[in-house]
C-alpha positions, 0 to 999 in steps of 0.5 A, a space after each residue: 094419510 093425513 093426520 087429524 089433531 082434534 082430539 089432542 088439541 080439545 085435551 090442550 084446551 081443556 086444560 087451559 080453560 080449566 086453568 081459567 075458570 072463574 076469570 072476568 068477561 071473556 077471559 074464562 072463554 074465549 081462546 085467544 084471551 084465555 092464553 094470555 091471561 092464563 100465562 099472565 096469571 102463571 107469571 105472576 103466581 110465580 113471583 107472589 110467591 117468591 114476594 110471600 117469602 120475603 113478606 113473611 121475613 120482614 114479619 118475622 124481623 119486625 116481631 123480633 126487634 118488637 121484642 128485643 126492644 122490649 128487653 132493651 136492645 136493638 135488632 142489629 145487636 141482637 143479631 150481631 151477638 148471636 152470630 158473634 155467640 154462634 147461635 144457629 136459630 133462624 128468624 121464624 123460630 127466634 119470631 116464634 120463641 118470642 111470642 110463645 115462650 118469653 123466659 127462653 127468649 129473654 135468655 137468649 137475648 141475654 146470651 146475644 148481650 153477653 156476646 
Protein backbone atom coordinates (compact mmCIF):
# COMPACT_ATOMS: atom_id res chain seq x y z
CA UNK A 1 0.00 0.00 0.00
CA UNK A 2 1.23 3.39 -0.86
CA UNK A 3 1.77 5.70 1.47
CA UNK A 4 0.41 9.26 0.86
CA UNK A 5 2.16 12.53 2.71
CA UNK A 6 -0.42 15.39 2.06
CA UNK A 7 -1.30 15.64 5.56
CA UNK A 8 2.21 16.33 6.87
CA UNK A 9 3.54 18.03 4.20
CA UNK A 10 0.43 20.79 4.34
CA UNK A 11 1.36 20.72 8.54
CA UNK A 12 5.25 21.60 7.00
CA UNK A 13 3.96 24.25 4.92
CA UNK A 14 2.00 25.73 7.27
CA UNK A 15 4.57 26.36 9.61
CA UNK A 16 6.94 27.90 7.06
CA UNK A 17 4.48 30.20 5.66
CA UNK A 18 3.24 31.27 9.22
CA UNK A 19 7.26 32.05 9.59
CA UNK A 20 6.62 34.07 6.55
CA UNK A 21 3.58 36.29 7.10
CA UNK A 22 4.02 39.86 6.39
CA UNK A 23 7.00 39.48 3.91
CA UNK A 24 7.28 41.57 0.61
CA UNK A 25 5.42 40.51 -2.94
CA UNK A 26 5.83 36.89 -3.41
CA UNK A 27 7.77 36.13 -0.51
CA UNK A 28 5.04 35.49 2.06
CA UNK A 29 3.18 32.96 -0.81
CA UNK A 30 4.86 31.40 -3.02
CA UNK A 31 6.58 28.13 -1.86
CA UNK A 32 9.74 28.08 -3.51
CA UNK A 33 10.48 32.11 -2.42
CA UNK A 34 8.90 31.52 1.01
CA UNK A 35 11.85 28.83 1.93
CA UNK A 36 14.62 30.90 0.66
CA UNK A 37 13.57 33.69 2.26
CA UNK A 38 12.49 32.20 5.64
CA UNK A 39 16.06 30.47 5.86
CA UNK A 40 17.59 33.76 5.21
CA UNK A 41 15.63 35.46 7.72
CA UNK A 42 16.65 32.82 10.29
CA UNK A 43 20.36 33.05 9.30
CA UNK A 44 20.23 36.53 9.90
CA UNK A 45 18.09 36.72 12.83
CA UNK A 46 20.94 34.61 14.43
CA UNK A 47 23.51 36.77 13.92
CA UNK A 48 21.73 40.31 14.86
CA UNK A 49 21.28 38.83 17.69
CA UNK A 50 24.89 38.06 18.40
CA UNK A 51 25.63 41.94 16.84
CA UNK A 52 22.99 42.89 19.74
CA UNK A 53 25.17 41.89 22.41
CA UNK A 54 28.38 43.32 21.16
CA UNK A 55 26.13 46.87 20.34
CA UNK A 56 25.12 46.76 23.82
CA UNK A 57 29.05 46.49 25.40
CA UNK A 58 30.41 49.14 23.41
CA UNK A 59 27.11 51.24 24.69
CA UNK A 60 28.16 50.32 27.99
CA UNK A 61 32.05 51.20 27.21
CA UNK A 62 31.08 54.30 25.60
CA UNK A 63 28.91 55.46 28.91
CA UNK A 64 31.60 54.72 31.24
CA UNK A 65 34.55 56.28 29.80
CA UNK A 66 31.89 59.38 29.32
CA UNK A 67 31.88 59.23 33.17
CA UNK A 68 35.49 58.45 34.21
CA UNK A 69 36.49 61.39 32.14
CA UNK A 70 33.98 63.08 33.86
CA UNK A 71 36.29 62.35 37.10
CA UNK A 72 39.53 62.86 35.30
CA UNK A 73 40.76 59.58 34.14
CA UNK A 74 40.66 57.55 30.97
CA UNK A 75 38.96 54.21 30.19
CA UNK A 76 41.72 51.82 30.07
CA UNK A 77 43.06 53.16 33.51
CA UNK A 78 40.06 52.81 34.77
CA UNK A 79 39.64 49.34 33.90
CA UNK A 80 43.29 48.53 34.47
CA UNK A 81 43.01 49.50 38.30
CA UNK A 82 40.04 47.90 38.88
CA UNK A 83 41.33 44.49 37.77
CA UNK A 84 44.48 45.53 39.48
CA UNK A 85 41.99 46.24 43.02
CA UNK A 86 40.43 43.22 42.05
CA UNK A 87 37.01 44.56 41.32
CA UNK A 88 34.74 41.82 39.96
CA UNK A 89 31.62 44.36 38.48
CA UNK A 90 31.05 44.02 35.10
CA UNK A 91 30.25 46.77 32.12
CA UNK A 92 26.53 46.65 32.36
CA UNK A 93 26.44 47.33 35.94
CA UNK A 94 29.50 49.67 36.20
CA UNK A 95 27.46 51.60 32.94
CA UNK A 96 24.61 51.32 35.40
CA UNK A 97 25.91 52.66 38.76
CA UNK A 98 27.31 55.54 36.44
CA UNK A 99 24.09 56.84 35.34
CA UNK A 100 21.95 56.21 38.47
CA UNK A 101 24.17 56.46 41.62
CA UNK A 102 27.29 58.96 41.23
CA UNK A 103 28.57 58.82 44.83
CA UNK A 104 29.04 55.04 44.43
CA UNK A 105 30.71 55.51 40.99
CA UNK A 106 32.79 58.05 41.92
CA UNK A 107 34.01 55.73 44.81
CA UNK A 108 34.80 53.14 42.91
CA UNK A 109 36.69 55.32 40.26
CA UNK A 110 38.55 56.24 43.39
CA UNK A 111 39.17 52.71 44.51
CA UNK A 112 40.51 52.15 40.47
CA UNK A 113 43.07 55.20 41.05
CA UNK A 114 44.44 54.25 44.11
CA UNK A 115 45.03 50.76 42.68
Amino acid sequence: MRVKSAVYTRQRKKKIFRLAKGYYATKKNRWRMVKQQVAKSLAYAYTGRKDNKANYRSLWIIRLNAAVRQEGMSYNKFISGLKKANVIIDRKNLAEIAASDSDAFKQIVALAKSA
